[in-house]
N, C-alpha and C positions, 0 to 999 in steps of 0.2 A: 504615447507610452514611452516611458526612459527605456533606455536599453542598458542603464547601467544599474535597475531593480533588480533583483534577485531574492528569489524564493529559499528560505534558509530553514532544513528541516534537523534539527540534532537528535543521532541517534543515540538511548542510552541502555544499561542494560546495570542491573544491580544484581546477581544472582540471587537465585529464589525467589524473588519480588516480583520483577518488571521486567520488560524488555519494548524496547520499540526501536526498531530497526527497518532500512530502505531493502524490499525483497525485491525491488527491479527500478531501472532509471539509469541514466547516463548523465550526473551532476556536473554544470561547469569548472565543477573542484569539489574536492575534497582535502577535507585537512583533520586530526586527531587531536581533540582541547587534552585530556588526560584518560588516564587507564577507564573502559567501557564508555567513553563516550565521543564519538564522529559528528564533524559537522560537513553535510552535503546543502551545496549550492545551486539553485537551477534558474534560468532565464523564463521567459514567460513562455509562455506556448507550450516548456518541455513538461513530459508527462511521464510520472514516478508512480512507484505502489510503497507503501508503507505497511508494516506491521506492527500492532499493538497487544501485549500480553500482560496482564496483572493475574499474580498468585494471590489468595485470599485464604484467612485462617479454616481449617476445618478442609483442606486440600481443593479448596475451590478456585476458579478461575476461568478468567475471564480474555477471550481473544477477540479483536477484529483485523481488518483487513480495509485499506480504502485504495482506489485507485482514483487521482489525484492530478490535475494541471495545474502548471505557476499562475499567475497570473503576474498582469503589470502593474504599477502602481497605481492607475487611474482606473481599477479594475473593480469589483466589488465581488467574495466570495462568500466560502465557509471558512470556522475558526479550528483546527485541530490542532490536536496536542501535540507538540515538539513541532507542528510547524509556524514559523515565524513571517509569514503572511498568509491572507486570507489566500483561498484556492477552489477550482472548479472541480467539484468532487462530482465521479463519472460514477464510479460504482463504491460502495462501500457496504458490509456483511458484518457479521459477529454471531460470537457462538459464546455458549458458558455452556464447562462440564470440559473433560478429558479431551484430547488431541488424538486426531486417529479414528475418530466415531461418526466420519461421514458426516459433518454437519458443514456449513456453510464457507465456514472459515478453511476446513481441509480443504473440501472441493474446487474453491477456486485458489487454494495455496498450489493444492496436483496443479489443475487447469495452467498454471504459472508455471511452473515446471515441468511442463507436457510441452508449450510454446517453447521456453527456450532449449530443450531437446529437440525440437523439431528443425534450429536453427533460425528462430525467427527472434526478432527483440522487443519483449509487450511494450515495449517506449513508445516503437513506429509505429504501433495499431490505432488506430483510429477508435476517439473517445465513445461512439457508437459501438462500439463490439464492447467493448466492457462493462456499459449497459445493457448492451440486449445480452450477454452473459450472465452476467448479474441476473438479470431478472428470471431465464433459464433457469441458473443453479435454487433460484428461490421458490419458482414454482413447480420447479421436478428435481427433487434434491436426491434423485438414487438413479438421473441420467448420466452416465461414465464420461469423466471430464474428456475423452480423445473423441465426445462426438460434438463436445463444444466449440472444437477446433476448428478456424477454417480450412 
């Protein structure tokens, strides 16, 4: 494995349209190409969440949520959108319809923000809990994300 690959996700954001933006991770850098759009860097191993939103005519729209590891160059993954190499996707959800309605995508966005209230960093958590999270929030989707917590 090089140590000088890097996992390169750009976050952009058009209002009204789209959004995809990094909801947790600690990137070897960060740097801003122009107005709404970031580019975050990461090493192999480290492990990032991403969020994905498209608006669609007729006030529709569409969210997911993936929780994601780099990989290294000699690695083989999955392919997502604004990220620029393949990656070891842990957990990943989606929802269509309104934000706020208890579906997949809120419950482990809470669940993300219940962690780092707690004072914990979902980077450090072991790719194991974000699957068995994952799979939790999908088979009991009206379990209150602070029992998901370790």
């Amino acid at each position: 494995m090089r140590s000088s690959h890097l996992t390169r996700f750009v976050s952009r954001y058009v209002p009204h349209s789209s959004l995809e933006r990094l909801c947790f991770g600690a990137p070897a850098n960060q740097h801003d190409e122009h107005e709404g759009q970031s580019v975050y860097h990461f090493h192999p191993g480290q492990i990032f969440g991403v969020v994905w939103w498209r608006r669609f005519p007729k006030d529709r729209q569409h969210r997911a949520v993936a929780i994601v590891q780099a990989l290294g160059a000699d690695q083989s993954g999955h392919d997502l959108p604004g990220i620029h190499s393949a990656v070891a996707v842990h957990a990943i959800v989606d929802q269509h319809g309104p934000a706020g309605q208890n579906g997949t995508v809120d419950l482990l966005l809470d669940l993300i923000e219940d962690v780092k209230a707690r004072g914990q960093d979902p980077a450090k958590l072991p790719p194991k809990y974000w699957t068995k999270v994952v799979h939790r929030i999908l088979l009991h989707p009206h379990v209150r994300t602070h029992s998901l917590i370790k």
